[in-house]
N, C-alpha and C positions, 0 to 999 in steps of 0.2 A: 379575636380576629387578628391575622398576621398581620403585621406592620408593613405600609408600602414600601415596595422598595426603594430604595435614594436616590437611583440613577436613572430608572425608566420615565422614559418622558421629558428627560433634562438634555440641554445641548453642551456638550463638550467642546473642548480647544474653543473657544470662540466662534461655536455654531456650524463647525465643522462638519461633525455630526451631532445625529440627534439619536438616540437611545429610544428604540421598538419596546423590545422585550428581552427579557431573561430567555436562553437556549440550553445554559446546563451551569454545574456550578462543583468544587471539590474543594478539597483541603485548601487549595492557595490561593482560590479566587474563584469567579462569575464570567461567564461569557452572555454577551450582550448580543443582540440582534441591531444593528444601526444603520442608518441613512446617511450615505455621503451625498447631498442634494449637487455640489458641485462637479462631479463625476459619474453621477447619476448611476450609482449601483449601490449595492447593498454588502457594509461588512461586518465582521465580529470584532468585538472590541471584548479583550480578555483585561479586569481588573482586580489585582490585588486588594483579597480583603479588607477593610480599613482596620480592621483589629490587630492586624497583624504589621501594621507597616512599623511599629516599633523594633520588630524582630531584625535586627541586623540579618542575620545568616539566611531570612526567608528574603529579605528586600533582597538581596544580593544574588539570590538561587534565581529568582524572578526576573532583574536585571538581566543576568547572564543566559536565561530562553532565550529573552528579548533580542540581546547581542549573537546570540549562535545562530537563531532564527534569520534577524535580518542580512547574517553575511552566505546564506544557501539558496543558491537561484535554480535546483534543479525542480524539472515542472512535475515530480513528484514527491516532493515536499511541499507544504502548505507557504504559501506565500507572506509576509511580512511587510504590511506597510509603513507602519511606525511607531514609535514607543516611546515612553518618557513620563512625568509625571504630569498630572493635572495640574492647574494653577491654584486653584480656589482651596481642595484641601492636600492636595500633596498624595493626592491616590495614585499607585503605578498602574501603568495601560498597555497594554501591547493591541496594534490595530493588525488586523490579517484578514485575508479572502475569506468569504461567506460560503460556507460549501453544503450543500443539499446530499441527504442520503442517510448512511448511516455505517458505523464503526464497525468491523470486523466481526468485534466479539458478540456485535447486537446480531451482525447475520446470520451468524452460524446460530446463534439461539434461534431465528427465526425460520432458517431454512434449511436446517441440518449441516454435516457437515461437507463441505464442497469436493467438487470433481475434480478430479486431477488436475485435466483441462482449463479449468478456471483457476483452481487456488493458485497453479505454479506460477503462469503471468502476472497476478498478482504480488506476487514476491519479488520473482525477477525486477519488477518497478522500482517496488520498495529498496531491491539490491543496486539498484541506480543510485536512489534518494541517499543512500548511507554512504556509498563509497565518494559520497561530494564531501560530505560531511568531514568524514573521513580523512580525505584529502587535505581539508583543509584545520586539520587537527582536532577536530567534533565528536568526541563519543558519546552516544546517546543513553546510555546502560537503563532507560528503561523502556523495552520495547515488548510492547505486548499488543494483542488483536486491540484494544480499544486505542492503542496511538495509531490504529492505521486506520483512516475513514474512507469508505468508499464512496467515490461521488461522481457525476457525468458528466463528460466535459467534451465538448464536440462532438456530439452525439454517440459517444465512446460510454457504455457502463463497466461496473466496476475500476474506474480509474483510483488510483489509490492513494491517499496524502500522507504522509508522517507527520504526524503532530506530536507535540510536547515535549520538547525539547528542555525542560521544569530541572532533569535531572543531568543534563548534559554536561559530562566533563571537557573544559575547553584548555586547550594546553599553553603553557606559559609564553608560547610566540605570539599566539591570540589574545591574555589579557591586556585592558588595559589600567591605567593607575588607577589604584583605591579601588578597585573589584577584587572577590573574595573565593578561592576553589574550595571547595567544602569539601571534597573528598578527600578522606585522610585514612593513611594505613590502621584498619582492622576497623572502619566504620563500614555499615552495610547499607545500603542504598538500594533500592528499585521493589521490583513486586518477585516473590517466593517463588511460584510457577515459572515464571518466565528467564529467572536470575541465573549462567554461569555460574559454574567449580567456583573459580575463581572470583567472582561479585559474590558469592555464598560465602566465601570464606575472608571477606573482607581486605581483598589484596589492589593492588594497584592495576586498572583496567587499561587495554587499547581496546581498535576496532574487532577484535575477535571475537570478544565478548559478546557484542551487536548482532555477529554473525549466529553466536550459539541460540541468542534468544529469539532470533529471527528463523531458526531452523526449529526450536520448540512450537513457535507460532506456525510456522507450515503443518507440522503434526501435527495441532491440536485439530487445522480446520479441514484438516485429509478425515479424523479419524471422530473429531469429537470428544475427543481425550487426551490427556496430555501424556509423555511416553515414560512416566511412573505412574507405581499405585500409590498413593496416599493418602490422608487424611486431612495432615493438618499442615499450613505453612512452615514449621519448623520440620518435619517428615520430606517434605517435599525440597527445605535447604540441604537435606543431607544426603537424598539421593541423589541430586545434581551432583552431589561431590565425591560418591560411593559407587554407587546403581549405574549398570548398564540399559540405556535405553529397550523398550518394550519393541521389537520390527514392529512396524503397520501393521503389516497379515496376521501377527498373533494375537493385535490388538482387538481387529475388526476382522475374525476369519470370516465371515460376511462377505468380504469387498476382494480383489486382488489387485496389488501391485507390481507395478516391474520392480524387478529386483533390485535393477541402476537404481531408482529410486531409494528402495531401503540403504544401498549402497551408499549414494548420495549424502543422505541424512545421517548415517551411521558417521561419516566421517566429519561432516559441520556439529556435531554435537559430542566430540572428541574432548575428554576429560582435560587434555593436557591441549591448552591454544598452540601450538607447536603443530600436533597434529595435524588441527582442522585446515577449513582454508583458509589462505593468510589475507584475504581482500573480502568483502563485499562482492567486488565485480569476480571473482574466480567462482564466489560462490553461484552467482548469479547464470554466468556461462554452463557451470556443471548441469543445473535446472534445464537449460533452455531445451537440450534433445529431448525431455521427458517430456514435453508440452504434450505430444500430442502422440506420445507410443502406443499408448492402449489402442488410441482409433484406430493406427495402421494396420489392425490384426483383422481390422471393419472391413467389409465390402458396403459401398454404397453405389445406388443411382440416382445422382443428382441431377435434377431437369430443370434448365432454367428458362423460361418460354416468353416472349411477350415483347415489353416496349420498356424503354427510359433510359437516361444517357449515364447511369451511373450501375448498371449491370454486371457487368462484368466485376466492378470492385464489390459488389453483392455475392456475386458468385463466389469468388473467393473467400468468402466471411462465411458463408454458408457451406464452402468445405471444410473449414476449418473449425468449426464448430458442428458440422454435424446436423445440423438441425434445421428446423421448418424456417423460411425467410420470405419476407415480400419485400420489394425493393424496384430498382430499374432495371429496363431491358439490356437485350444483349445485343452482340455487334463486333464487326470488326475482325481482325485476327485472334488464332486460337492459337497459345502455349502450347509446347509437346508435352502433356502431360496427359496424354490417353482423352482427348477430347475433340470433335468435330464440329464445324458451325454449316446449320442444317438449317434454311431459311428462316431466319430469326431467333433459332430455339437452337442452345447451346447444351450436349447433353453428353457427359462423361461419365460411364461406365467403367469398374473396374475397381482395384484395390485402390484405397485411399493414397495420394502422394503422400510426400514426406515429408517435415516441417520444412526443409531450404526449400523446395518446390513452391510450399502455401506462400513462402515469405517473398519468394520471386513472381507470384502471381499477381502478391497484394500492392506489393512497391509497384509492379508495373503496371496497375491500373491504377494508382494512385497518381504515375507519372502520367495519362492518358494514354500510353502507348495502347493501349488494344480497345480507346473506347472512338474509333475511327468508324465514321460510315453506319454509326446508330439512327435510327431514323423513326423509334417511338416513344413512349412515355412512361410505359407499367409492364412490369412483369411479375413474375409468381415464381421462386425456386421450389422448386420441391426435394425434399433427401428423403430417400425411401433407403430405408437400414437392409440386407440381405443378410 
């Protein structure tokens, strides 16, 4: 029989929290499921193995998440509430947000690999998350689908967190005394697939790095493959450093892409960081036109009929995505965007707008401007594809 575990069921800091369950567990530690009774929610508590707290260079790797994590407030990075060691045996802890869902790399096993439409906004997030990071001298050099979780947060799905910041090089304006940079010329660090020319070849990283691996993980979840053949992890360090990436279309001649796209990619995953983009957020902006190109080539008839005072910002989410929605009625003034309001029933005919169009639609019924002089409760969209 396995031996209980040492933590579950015990109160930490002084009763602060109380320890659920076990939620997952790796090389440097255990993540914990726990009860803050005095804030009345639920978070993880990440603990350094206890076998390990002898290890200088792993105490220190650990520390240093701890510290990179708690100085990054963007709301797509995982949040950081507190860190430090335990009293009774000296186990390191980091406390952070409880997040419901599941990692990148679990989705795509689960539900193939994603739509354009979807995977890009996902990045784009992520390309928030990093150039904070960034900013504030953070490179995270190991970024792969399972550091990025997906989770729902104001009724928003796939929101997407960066986690594990485990390998995070922080730069000498951010240490503080007696902490330790482990990176050092011609050691290798992070995971094979996802690793930079230059993290392959054991050289000294900025944010650009971030950017290549973050543009491998966009390919893998477009294609379900990553954009070499390989084998084995050491095959796979050499062609990041050698090998021209594989375009999407010849990957998955199945599927088609706009070109921008391969475009796009082609140049975030540029051998020489010089190249690429030289931000996070450059890369991000490049992404954003491609959100939604494929749809525009769509004709759709969207009908949104009925009652509720939150329709219109239905409306919107339901052209923008394309697809079957129930939500609130409609109401109010109609956007010039090939649309007429026709006794309750708001219904736009015609080529799909264009992603500034969907963004000006959505900000503005987010602001209420067009949800004026609603006066029911339910409606039904409908998007019938032509």
């Amino acid at each position: 029989m396995r031996p209980k575990d040492p933590f579950i069921g015990r109160d930490l800091l002084g009763g602060q929290f109380r320890v659920l369950e076990k939620i997952g567990t790796g090389g440097m530690g255990s993540v914990y499921k726990a009860e803050q009774p005095a804030m009345n929610r639920m978070v993880a508590i990440k603990i350094l193995h206890p076998k390990l707290a002898g290890r200088k260079d792993l105490t220190a790797r650990f520390r240093r998440e701890a510290r990179a994590m708690s100085q990054l407030t963007h709301p797509n990075t995982v949040k950081v509430f507190m860190y430090g060691e335990l009293e009774d045996d000296g186990s390191l802890y980091i406390v952070m947000e409880m997040l419901e869902g599941r990692n990148l790399n679990q989705t795509v096993r689960k539900e193939g690999p994603l739509s354009v439409e979807r995977a890009i906004p996902i990045v784009i997030q992520c390309c928030g998350a990093l150039q904070e990071a960034h900013d504030k001298g953070i490179v995270h050099r190991d970024m792969k689908p399972e550091n990025i979780f997906l989770s729902k947060q104001g009724g928003m799905p796939d929101y997407p967190k960066v986690l594990d910041f485990g390998l995070a090089k922080v730069t000498e304006r951010q240490m503080q005394p007696g902490s330790v940079i482990l990176t050092q010329e011609g050691m290798v660090f992070g995971t094979p697939e996802f690793m930079s020319p230059e993290q392959a070849q054991g050289k000294t990283l900025d944010a650009r790095s971030d950017i290549y691996s973050l543009a491998v993980i966009l390919y893998e979840v477009l294609t379900g493959k990553l954009p070499f053949s390989a084998r084995t992890p050491m095959e796979y360090i050499q062609k990041h450093v050698t090998d021209p990436i594989i375009p999407l279309s010849d990957r998955v001649p199945e599927r088609k892409f706009d070109r921008g796209l391969d475009e796009v990619l082609a140049r975030a995953l540029q051998k020489q960081p010089d190249n690429r983009f030289q931000t996070a957020g450059e890369f991000g902006e490049a992404l954003r036109p491609l959100r939604l190109h494929q749809r525009r080539h769509q004709r759709h008839r969207i009908v949104a009929q009925g009652r509720g005072a939150h329709g219109i910002l239905a409306v919107a989410r339901a052209i923008a995505r394309g697809e079957t929605a129930e939500a609130g009625g409609v109401g109010g003034r109609i956007p010039a965007a090939g649309g007429e309001l026709v006794t309750g029933q708001l219904r736009i005919v015609g080529p799909q707008p264009g992603a500034e169009q969907l963004d000006a639609l959505e900000v503005d019924a987010v602001g209420g401007k067009l949800l004026q002089d609603v006066r029911h409760h339910r409606a039904v969209i409908r998007d019938e594809q032509r």
